[in-house]
MDAnalysis code that builds the backbone (N, CA, C; Angstrom):
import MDAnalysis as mda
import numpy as np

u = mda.Universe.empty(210, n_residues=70, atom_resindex=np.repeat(np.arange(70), 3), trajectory=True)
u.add_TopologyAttr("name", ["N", "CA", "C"] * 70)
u.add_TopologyAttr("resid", np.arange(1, 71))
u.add_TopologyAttr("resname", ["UNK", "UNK", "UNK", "UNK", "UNK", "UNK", "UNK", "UNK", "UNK", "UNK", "UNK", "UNK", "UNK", "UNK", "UNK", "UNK", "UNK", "UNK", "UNK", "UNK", "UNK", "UNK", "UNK", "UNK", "UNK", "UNK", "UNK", "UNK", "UNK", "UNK", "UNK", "UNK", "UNK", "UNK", "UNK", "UNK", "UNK", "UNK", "UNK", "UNK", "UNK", "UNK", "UNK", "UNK", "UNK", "UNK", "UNK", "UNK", "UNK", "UNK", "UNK", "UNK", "UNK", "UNK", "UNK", "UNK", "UNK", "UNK", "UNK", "UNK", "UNK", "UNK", "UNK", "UNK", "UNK", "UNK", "UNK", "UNK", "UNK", "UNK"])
u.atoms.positions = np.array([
    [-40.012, 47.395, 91.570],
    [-40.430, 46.212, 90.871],
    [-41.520, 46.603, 89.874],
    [-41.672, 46.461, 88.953],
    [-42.422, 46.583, 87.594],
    [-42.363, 45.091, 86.776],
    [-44.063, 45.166, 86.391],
    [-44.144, 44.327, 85.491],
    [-43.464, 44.301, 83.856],
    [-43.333, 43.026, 83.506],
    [-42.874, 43.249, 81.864],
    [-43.629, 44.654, 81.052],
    [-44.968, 44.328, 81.013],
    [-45.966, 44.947, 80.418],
    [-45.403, 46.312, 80.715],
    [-45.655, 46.418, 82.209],
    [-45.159, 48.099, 82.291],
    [-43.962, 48.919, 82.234],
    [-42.464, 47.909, 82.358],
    [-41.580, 48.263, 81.693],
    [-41.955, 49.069, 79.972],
    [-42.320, 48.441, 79.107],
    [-42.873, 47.930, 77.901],
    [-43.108, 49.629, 77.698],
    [-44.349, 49.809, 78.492],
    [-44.738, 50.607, 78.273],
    [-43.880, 52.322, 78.329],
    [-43.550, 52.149, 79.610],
    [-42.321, 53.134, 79.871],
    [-41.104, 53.634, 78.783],
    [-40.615, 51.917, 78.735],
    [-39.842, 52.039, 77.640],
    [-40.438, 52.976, 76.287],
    [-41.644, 52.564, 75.955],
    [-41.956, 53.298, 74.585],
    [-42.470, 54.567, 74.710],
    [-42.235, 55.324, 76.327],
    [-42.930, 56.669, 76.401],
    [-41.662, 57.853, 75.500],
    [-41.997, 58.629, 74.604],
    [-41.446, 59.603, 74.300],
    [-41.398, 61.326, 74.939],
    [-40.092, 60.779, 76.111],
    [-40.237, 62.027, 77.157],
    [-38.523, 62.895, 77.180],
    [-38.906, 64.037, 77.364],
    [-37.469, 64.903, 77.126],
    [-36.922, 64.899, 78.539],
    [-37.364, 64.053, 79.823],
    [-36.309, 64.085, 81.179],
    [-36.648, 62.280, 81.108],
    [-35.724, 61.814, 82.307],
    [-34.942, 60.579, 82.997],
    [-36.626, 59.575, 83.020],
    [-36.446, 58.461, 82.364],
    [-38.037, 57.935, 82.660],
    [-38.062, 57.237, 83.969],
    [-36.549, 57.542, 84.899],
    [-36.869, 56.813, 86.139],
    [-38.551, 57.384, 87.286],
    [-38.556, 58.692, 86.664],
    [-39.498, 59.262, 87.418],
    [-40.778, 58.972, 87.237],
    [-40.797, 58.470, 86.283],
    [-42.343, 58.122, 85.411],
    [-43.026, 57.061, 86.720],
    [-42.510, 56.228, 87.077],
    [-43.702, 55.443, 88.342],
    [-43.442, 56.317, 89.393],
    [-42.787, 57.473, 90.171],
    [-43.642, 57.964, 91.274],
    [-44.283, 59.200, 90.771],
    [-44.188, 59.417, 89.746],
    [-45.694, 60.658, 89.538],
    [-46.843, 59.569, 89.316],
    [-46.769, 58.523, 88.538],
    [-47.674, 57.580, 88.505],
    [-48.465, 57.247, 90.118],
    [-47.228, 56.958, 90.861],
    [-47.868, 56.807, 92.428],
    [-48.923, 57.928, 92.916],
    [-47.998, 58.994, 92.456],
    [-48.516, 60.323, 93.483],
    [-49.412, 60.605, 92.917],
    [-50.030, 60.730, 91.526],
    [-51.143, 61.001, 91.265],
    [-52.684, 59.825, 91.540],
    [-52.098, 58.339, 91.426],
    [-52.594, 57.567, 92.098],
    [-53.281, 58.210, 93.624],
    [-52.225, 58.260, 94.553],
    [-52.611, 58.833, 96.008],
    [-53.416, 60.515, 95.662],
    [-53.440, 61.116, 95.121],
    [-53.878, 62.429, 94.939],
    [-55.086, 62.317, 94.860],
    [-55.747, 61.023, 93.491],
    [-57.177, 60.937, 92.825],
    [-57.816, 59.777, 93.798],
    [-56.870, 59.141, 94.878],
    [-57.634, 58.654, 95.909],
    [-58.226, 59.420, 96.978],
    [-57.318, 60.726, 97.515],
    [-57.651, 61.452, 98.485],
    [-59.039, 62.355, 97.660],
    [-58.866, 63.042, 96.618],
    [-60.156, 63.196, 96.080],
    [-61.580, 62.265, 95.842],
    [-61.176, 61.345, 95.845],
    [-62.655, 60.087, 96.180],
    [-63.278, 59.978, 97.208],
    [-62.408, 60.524, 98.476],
    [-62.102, 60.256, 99.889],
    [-61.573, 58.672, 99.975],
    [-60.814, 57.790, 99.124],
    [-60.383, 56.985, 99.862],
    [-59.337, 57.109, 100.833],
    [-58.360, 58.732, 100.686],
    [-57.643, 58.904, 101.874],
    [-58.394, 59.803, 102.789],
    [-58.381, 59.619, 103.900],
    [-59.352, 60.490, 104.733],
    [-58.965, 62.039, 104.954],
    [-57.778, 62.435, 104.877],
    [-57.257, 63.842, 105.052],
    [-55.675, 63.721, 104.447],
    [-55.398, 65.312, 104.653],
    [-54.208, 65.514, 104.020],
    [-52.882, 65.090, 104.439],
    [-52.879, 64.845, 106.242],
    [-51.715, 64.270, 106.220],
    [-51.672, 62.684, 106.366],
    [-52.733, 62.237, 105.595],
    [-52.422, 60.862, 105.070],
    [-51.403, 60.861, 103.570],
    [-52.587, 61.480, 102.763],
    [-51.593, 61.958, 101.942],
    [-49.966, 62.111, 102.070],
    [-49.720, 63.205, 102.704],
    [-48.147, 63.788, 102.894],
    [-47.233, 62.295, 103.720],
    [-48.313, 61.795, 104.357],
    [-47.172, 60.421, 104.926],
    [-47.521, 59.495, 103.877],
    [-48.025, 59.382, 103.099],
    [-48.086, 58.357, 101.753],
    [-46.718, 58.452, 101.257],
    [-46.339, 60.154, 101.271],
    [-45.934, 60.532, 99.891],
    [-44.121, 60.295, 100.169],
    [-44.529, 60.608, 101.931],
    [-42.914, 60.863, 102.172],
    [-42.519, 59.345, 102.084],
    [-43.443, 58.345, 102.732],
    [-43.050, 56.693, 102.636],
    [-42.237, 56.274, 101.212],
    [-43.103, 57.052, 100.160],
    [-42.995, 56.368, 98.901],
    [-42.015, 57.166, 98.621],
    [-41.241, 58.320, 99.160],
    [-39.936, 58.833, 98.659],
    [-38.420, 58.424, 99.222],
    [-39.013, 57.684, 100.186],
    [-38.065, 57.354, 100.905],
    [-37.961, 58.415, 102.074],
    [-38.750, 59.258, 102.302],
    [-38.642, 60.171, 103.443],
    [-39.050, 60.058, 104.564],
    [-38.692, 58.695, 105.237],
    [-39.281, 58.288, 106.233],
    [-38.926, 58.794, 107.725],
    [-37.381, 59.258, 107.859],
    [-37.681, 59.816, 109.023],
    [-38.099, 59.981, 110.122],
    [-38.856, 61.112, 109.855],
    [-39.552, 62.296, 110.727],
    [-41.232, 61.048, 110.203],
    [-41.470, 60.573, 109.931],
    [-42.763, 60.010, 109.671],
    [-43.328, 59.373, 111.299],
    [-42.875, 58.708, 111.779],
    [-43.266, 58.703, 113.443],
    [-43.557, 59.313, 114.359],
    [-42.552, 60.447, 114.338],
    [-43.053, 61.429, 114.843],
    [-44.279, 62.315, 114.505],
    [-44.110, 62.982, 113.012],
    [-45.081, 63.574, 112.600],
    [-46.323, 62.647, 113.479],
    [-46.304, 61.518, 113.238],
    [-47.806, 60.756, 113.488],
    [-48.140, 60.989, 115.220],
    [-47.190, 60.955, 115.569],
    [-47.702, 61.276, 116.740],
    [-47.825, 62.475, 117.620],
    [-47.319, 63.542, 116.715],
    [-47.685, 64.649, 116.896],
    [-49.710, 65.186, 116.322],
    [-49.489, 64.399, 115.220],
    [-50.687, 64.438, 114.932],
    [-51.978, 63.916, 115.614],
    [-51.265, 62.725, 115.921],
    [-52.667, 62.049, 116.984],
    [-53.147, 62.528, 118.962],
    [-51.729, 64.165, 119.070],
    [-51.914, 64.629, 120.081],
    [-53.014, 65.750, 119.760],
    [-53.070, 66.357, 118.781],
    [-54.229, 67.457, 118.096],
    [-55.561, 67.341, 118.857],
])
């Protein structure tokens, strides 16, 4: 889901690959310059951000609770 505005914008980017990709590097760098602020607390917040937002959900349950046995 995208706003008009940010369609808009997309639309007028001048890029040599598919502009479907243009909002999840948008995401991931979003989540990247949060974990650098510390608004994410560690890295495998990050990596389960990343797999959620790829659709790589999976193994994401598990991972978590492998993690919270550490």
């Amino acid at each position: 889901m995208m706003l008009p505005s940010e369609q808009a914008i997309i639309e007028g980017l001048q890029i040599h690959y598919n502009k479907y990709y243009v909002p999840f590097v948008w995401a991931s760098t979003l989540v990247v310059k949060s974990r650098r602020q510390g608004l994410i607390k560690d890295d495998f917040a990050v990596q389960t951000i990343l797999d959620v937002r790829t659709g790589n959900v999976e193994n994401v349950g598990e991972k978590t609770i492998k993690s919270l046995k550490r």
